[in-house]
PDB file of N, CA, C and O in Angstrom:
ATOM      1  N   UNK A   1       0.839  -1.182   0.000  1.00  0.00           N
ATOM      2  CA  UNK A   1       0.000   0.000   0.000  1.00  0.00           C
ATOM      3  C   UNK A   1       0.882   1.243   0.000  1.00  0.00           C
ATOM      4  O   UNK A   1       1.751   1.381   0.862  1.00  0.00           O
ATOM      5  N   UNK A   2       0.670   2.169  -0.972  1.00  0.00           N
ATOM      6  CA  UNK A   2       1.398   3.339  -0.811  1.00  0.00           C
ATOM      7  C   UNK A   2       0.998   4.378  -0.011  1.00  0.00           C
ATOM      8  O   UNK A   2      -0.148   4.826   0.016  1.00  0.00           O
ATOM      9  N   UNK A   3       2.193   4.882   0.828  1.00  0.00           N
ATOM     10  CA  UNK A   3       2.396   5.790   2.228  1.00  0.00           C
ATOM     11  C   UNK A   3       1.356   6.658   2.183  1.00  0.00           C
ATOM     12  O   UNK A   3       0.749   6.984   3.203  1.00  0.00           O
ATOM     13  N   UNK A   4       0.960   7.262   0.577  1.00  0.00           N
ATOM     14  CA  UNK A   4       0.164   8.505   0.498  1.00  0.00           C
ATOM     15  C   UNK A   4      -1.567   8.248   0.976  1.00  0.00           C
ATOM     16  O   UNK A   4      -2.341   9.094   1.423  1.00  0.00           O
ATOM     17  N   UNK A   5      -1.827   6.772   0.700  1.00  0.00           N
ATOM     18  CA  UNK A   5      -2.674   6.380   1.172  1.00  0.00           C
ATOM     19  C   UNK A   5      -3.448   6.769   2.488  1.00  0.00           C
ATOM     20  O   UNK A   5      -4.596   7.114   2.770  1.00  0.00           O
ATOM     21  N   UNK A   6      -2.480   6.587   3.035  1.00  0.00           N
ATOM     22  CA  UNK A   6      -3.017   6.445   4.568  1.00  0.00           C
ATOM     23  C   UNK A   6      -2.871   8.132   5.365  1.00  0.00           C
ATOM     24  O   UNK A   6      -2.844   8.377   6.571  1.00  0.00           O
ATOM     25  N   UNK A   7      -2.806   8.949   4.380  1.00  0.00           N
ATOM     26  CA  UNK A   7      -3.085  10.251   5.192  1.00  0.00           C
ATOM     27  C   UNK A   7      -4.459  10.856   4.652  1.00  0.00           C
ATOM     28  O   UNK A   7      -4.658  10.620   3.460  1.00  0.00           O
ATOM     29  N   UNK A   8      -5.476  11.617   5.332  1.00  0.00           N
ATOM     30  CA  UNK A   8      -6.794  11.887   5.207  1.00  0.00           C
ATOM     31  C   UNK A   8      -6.926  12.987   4.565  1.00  0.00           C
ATOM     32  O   UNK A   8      -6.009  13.808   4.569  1.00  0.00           O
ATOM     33  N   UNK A   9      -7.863  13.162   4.026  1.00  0.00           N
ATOM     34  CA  UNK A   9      -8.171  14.430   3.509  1.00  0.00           C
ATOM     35  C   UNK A   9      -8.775  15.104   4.170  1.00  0.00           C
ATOM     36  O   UNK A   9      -9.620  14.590   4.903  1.00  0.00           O
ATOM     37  N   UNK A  10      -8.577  16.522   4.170  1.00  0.00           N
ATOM     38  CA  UNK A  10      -9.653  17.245   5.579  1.00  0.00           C
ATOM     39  C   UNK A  10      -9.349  18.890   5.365  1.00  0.00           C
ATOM     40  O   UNK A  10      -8.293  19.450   5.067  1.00  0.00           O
ATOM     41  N   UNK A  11     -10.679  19.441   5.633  1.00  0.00           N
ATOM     42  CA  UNK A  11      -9.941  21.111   6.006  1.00  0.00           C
ATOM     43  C   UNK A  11      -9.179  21.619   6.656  1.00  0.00           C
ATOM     44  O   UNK A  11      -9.235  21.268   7.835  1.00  0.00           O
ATOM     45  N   UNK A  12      -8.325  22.447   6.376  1.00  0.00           N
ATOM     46  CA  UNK A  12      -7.588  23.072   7.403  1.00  0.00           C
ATOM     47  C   UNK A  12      -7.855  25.019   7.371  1.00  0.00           C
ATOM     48  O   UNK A  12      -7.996  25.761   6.399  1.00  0.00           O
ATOM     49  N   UNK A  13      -7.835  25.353   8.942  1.00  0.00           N
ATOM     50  CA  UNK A  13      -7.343  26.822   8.794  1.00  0.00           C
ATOM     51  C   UNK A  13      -6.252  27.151   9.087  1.00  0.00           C
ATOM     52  O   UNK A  13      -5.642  26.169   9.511  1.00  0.00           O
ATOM     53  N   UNK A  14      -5.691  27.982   9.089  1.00  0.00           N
ATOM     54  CA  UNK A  14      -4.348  28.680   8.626  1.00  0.00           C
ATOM     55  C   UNK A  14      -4.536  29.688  10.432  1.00  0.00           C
ATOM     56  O   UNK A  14      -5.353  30.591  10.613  1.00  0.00           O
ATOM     57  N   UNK A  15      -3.658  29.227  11.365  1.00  0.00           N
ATOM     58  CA  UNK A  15      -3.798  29.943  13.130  1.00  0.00           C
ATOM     59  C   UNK A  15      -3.349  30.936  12.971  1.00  0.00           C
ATOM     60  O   UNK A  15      -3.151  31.488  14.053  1.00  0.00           O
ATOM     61  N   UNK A  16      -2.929  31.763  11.786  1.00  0.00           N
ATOM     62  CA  UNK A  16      -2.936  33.314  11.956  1.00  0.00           C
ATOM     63  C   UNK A  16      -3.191  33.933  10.815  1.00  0.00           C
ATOM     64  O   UNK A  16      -2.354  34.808  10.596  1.00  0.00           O
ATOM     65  N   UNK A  17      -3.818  33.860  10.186  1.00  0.00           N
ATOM     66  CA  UNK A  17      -4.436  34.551   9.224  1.00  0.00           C
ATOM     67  C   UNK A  17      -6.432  34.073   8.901  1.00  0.00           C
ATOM     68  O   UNK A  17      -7.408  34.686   8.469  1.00  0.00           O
ATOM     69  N   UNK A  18      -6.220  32.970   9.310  1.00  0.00           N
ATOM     70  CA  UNK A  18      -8.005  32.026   9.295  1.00  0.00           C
ATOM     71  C   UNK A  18      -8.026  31.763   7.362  1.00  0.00           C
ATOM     72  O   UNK A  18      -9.084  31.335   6.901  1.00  0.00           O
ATOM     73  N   UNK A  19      -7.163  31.966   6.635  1.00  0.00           N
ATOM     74  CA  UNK A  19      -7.331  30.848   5.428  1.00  0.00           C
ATOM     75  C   UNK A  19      -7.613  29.474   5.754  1.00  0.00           C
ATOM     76  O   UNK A  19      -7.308  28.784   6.727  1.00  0.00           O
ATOM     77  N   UNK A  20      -8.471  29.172   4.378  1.00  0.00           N
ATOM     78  CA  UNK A  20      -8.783  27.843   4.264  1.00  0.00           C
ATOM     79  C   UNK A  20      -8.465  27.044   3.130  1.00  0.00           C
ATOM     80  O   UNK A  20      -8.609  27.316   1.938  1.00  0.00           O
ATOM     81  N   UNK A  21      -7.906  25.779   3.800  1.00  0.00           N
ATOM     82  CA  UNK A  21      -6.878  25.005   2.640  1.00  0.00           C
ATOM     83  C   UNK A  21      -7.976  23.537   2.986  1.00  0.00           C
ATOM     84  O   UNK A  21      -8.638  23.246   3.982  1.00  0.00           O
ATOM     85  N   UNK A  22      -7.772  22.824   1.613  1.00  0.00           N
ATOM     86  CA  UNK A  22      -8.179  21.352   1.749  1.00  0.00           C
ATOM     87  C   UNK A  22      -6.591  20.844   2.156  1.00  0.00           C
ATOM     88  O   UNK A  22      -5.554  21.387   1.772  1.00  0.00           O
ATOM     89  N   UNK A  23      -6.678  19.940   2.827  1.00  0.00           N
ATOM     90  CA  UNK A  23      -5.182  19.910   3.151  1.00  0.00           C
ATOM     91  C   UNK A  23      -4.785  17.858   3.443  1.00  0.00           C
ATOM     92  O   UNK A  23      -5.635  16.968   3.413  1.00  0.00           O
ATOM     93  N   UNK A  24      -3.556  17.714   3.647  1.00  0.00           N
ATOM     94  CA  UNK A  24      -3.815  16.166   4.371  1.00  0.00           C
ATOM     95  C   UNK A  24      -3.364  16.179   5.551  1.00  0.00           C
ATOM     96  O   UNK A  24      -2.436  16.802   6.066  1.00  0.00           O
ATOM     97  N   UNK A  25      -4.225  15.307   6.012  1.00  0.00           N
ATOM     98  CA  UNK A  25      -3.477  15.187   7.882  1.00  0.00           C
ATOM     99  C   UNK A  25      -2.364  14.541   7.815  1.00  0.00           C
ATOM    100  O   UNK A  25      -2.709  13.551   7.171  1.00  0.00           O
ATOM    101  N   UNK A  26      -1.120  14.403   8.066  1.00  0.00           N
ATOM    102  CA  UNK A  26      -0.461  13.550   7.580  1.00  0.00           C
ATOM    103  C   UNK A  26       0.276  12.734   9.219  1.00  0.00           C
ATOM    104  O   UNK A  26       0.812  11.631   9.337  1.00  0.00           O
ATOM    105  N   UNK A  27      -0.011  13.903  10.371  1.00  0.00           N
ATOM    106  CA  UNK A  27       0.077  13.026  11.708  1.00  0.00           C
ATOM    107  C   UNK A  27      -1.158  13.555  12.480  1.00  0.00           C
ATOM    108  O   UNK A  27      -1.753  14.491  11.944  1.00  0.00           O
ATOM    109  N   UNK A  28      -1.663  13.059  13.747  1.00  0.00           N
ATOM    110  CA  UNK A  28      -2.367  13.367  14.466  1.00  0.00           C
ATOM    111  C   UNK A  28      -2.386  15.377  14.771  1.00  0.00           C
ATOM    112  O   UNK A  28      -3.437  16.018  14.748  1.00  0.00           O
ATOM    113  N   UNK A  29      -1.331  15.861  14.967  1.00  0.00           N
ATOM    114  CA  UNK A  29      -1.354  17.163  15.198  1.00  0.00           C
ATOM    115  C   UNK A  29      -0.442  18.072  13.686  1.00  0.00           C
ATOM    116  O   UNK A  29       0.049  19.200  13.734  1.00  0.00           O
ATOM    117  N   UNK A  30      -0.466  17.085  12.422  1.00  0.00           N
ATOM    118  CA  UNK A  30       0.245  17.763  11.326  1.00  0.00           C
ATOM    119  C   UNK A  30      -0.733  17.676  10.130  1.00  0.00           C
ATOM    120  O   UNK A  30      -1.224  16.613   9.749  1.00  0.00           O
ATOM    121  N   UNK A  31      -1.044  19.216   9.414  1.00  0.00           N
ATOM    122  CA  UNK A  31      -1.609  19.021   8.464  1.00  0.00           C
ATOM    123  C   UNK A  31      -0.773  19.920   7.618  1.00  0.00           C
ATOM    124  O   UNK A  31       0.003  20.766   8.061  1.00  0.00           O
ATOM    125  N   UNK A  32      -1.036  19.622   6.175  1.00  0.00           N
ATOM    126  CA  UNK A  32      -0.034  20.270   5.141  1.00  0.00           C
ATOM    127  C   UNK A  32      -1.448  20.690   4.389  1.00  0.00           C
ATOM    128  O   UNK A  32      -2.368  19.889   4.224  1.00  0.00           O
ATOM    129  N   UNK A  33      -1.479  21.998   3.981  1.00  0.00           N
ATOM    130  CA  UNK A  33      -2.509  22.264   2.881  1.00  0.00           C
ATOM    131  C   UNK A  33      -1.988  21.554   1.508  1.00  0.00           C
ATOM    132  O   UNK A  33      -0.784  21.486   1.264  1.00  0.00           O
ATOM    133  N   UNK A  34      -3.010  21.014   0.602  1.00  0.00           N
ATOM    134  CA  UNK A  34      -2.334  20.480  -0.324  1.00  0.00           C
ATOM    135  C   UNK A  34      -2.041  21.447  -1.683  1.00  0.00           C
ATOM    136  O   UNK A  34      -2.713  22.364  -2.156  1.00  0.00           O
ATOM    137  N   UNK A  35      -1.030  20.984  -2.018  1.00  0.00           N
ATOM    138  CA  UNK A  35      -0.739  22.335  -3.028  1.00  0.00           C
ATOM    139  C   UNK A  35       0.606  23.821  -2.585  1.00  0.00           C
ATOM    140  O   UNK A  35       1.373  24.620  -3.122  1.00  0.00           O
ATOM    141  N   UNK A  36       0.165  23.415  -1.407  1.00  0.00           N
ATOM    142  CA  UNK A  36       0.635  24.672  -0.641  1.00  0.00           C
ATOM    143  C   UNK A  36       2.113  23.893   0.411  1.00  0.00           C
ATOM    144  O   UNK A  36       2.038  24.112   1.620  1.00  0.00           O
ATOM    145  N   UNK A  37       2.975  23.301   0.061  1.00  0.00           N
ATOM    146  CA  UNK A  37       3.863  22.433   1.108  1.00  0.00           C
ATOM    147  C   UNK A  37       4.516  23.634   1.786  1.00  0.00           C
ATOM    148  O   UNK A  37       4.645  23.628   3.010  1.00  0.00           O
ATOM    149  N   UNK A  38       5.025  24.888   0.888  1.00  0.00           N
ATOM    150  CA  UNK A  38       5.466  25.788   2.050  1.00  0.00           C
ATOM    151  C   UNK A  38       4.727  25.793   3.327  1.00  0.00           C
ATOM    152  O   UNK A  38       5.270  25.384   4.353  1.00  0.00           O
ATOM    153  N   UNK A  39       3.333  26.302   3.314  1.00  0.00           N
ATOM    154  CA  UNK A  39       2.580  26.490   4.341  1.00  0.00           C
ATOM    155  C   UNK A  39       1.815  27.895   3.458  1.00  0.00           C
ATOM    156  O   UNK A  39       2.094  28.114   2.279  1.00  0.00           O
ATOM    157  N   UNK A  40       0.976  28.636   4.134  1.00  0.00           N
ATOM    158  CA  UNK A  40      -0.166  29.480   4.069  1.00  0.00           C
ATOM    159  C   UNK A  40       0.947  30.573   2.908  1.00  0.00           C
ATOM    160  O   UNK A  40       2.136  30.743   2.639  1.00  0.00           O
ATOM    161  N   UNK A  41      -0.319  31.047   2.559  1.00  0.00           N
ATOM    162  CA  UNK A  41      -0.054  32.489   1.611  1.00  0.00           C
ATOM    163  C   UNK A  41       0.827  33.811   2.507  1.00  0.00           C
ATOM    164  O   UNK A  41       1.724  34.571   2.141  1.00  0.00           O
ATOM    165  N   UNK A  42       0.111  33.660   3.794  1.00  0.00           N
ATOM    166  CA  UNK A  42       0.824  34.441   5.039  1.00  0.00           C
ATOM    167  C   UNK A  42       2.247  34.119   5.340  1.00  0.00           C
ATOM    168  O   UNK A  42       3.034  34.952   5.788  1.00  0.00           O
ATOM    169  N   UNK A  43       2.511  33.035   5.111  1.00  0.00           N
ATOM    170  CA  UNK A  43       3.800  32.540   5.733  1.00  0.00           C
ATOM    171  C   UNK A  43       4.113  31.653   6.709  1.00  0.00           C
ATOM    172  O   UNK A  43       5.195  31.108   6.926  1.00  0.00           O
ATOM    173  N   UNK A  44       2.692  31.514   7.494  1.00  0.00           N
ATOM    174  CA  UNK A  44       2.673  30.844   8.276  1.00  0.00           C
ATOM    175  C   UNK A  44       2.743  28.844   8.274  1.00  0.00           C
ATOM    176  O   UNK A  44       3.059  28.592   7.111  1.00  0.00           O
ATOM    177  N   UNK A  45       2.670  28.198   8.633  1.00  0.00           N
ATOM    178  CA  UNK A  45       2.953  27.007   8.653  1.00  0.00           C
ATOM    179  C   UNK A  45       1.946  25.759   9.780  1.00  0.00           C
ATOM    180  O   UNK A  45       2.059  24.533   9.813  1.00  0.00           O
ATOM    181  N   UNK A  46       0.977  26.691  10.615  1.00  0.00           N
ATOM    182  CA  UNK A  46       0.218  26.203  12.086  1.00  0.00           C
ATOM    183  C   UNK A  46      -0.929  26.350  10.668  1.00  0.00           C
ATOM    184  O   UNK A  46      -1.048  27.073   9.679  1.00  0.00           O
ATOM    185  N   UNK A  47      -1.651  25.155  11.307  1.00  0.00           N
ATOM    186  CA  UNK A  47      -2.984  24.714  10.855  1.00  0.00           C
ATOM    187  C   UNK A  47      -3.534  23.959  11.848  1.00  0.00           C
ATOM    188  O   UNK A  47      -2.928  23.581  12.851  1.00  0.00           O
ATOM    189  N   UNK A  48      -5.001  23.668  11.507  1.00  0.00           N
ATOM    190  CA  UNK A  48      -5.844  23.134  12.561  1.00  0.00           C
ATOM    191  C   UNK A  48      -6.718  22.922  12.105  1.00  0.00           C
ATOM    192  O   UNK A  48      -7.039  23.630  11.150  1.00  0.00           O
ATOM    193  N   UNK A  49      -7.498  21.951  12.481  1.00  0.00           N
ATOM    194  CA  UNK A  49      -8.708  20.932  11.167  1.00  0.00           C
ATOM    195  C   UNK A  49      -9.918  21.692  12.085  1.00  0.00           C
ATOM    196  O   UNK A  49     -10.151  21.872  13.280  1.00  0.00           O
ATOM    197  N   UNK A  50     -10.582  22.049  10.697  1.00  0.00           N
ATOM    198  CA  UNK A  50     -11.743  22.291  10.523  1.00  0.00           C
ATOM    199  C   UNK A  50     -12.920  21.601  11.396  1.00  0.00           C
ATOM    200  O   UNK A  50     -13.254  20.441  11.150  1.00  0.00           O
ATOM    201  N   UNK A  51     -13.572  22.392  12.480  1.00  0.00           N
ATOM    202  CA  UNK A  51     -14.183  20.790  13.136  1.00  0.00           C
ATOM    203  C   UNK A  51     -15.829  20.490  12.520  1.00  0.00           C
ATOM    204  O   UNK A  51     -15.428  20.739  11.383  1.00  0.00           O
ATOM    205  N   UNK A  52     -16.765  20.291  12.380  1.00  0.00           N
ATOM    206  CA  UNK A  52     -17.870  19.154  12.090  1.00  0.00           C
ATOM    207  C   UNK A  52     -18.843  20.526  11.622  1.00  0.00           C
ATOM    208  O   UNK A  52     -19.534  20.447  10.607  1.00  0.00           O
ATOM    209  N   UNK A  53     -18.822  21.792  12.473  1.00  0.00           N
ATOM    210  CA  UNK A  53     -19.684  22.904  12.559  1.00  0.00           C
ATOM    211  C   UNK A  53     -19.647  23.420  11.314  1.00  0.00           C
ATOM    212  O   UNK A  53     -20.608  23.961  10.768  1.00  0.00           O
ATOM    213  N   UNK A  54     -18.418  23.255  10.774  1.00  0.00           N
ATOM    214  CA  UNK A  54     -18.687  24.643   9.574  1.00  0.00           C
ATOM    215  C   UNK A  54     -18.929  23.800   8.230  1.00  0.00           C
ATOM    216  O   UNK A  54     -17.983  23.313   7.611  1.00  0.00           O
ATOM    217  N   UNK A  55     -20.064  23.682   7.883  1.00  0.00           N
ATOM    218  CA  UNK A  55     -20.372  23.264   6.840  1.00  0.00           C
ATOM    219  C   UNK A  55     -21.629  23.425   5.721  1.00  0.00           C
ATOM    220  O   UNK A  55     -22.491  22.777   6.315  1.00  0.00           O
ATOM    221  N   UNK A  56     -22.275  23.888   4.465  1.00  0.00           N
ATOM    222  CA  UNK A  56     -22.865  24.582   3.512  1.00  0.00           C
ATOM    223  C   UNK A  56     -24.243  24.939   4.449  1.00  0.00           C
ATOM    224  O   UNK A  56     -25.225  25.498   3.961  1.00  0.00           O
ATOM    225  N   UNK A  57     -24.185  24.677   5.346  1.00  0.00           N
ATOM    226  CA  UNK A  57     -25.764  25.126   6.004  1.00  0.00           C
ATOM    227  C   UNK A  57     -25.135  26.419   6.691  1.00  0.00           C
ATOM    228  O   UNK A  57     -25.798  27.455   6.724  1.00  0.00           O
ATOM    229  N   UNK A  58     -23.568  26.347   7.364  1.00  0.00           N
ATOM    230  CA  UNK A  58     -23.228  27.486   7.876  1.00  0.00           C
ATOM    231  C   UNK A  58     -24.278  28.727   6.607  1.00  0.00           C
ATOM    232  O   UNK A  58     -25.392  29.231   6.749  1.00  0.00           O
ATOM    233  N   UNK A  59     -23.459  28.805   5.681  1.00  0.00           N
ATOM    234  CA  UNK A  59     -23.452  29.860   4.493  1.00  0.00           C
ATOM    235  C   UNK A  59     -24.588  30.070   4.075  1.00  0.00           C
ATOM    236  O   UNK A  59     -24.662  30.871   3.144  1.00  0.00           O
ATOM    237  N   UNK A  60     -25.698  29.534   4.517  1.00  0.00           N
ATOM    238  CA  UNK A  60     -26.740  29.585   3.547  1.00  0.00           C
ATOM    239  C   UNK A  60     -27.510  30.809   4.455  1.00  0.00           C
ATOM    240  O   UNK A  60     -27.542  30.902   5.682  1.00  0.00           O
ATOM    241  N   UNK A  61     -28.165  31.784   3.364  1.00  0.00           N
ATOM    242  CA  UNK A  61     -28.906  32.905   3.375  1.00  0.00           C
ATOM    243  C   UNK A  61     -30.487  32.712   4.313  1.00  0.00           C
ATOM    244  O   UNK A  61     -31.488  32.219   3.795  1.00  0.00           O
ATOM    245  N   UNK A  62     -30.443  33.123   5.504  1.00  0.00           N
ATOM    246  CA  UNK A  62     -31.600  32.864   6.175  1.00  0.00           C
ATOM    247  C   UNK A  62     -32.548  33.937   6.279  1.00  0.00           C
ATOM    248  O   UNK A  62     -33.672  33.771   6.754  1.00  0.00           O
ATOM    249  N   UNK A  63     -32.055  35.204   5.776  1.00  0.00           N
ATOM    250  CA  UNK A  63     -33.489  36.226   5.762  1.00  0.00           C
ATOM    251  C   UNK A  63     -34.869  35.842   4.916  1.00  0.00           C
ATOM    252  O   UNK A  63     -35.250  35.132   3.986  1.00  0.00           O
ATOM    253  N   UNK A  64     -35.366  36.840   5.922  1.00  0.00           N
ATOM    254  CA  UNK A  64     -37.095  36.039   5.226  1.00  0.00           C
ATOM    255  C   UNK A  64     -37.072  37.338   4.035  1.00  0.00           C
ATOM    256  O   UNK A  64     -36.617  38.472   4.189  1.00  0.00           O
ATOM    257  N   UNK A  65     -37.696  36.771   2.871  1.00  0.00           N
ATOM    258  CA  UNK A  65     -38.028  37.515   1.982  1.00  0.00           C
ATOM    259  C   UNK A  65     -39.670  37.772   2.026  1.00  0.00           C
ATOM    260  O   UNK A  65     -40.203  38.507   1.195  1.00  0.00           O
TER     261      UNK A  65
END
């Protein structure tokens, strides 16, 4: 089985700027945005997975028309 396998896919934000990367977990407390191996557009390199809350119901438009 190849290594790449076994790391997850998952959101990440970016702990000082709040960008959002699809990223892989690749240890329990390490995520790499994918695409991005430096780390963030900021410079930064700290990420932190996205938890269960933020998802397309967040975004959706609730005023009454």
């Amino acid at each position: 089985m190849d290594e790449r396998d076994d790391n997850r896919r998952t959101i990440a934000v970016c702990e000082q700027c709040g960008a959002l990367y699809a990223a892989l977990e690749l240890a329990e407390d390490k995520l790499r945005p994918i695409g991005r191996r430096d780390g963030c557009q900021c410079g930064s390199t700290d990420f932190s997975p996205v938890d269960g809350s933020l998802s397309a119901a967040s975004f959706e438009d609730d005023t009454d028309e």
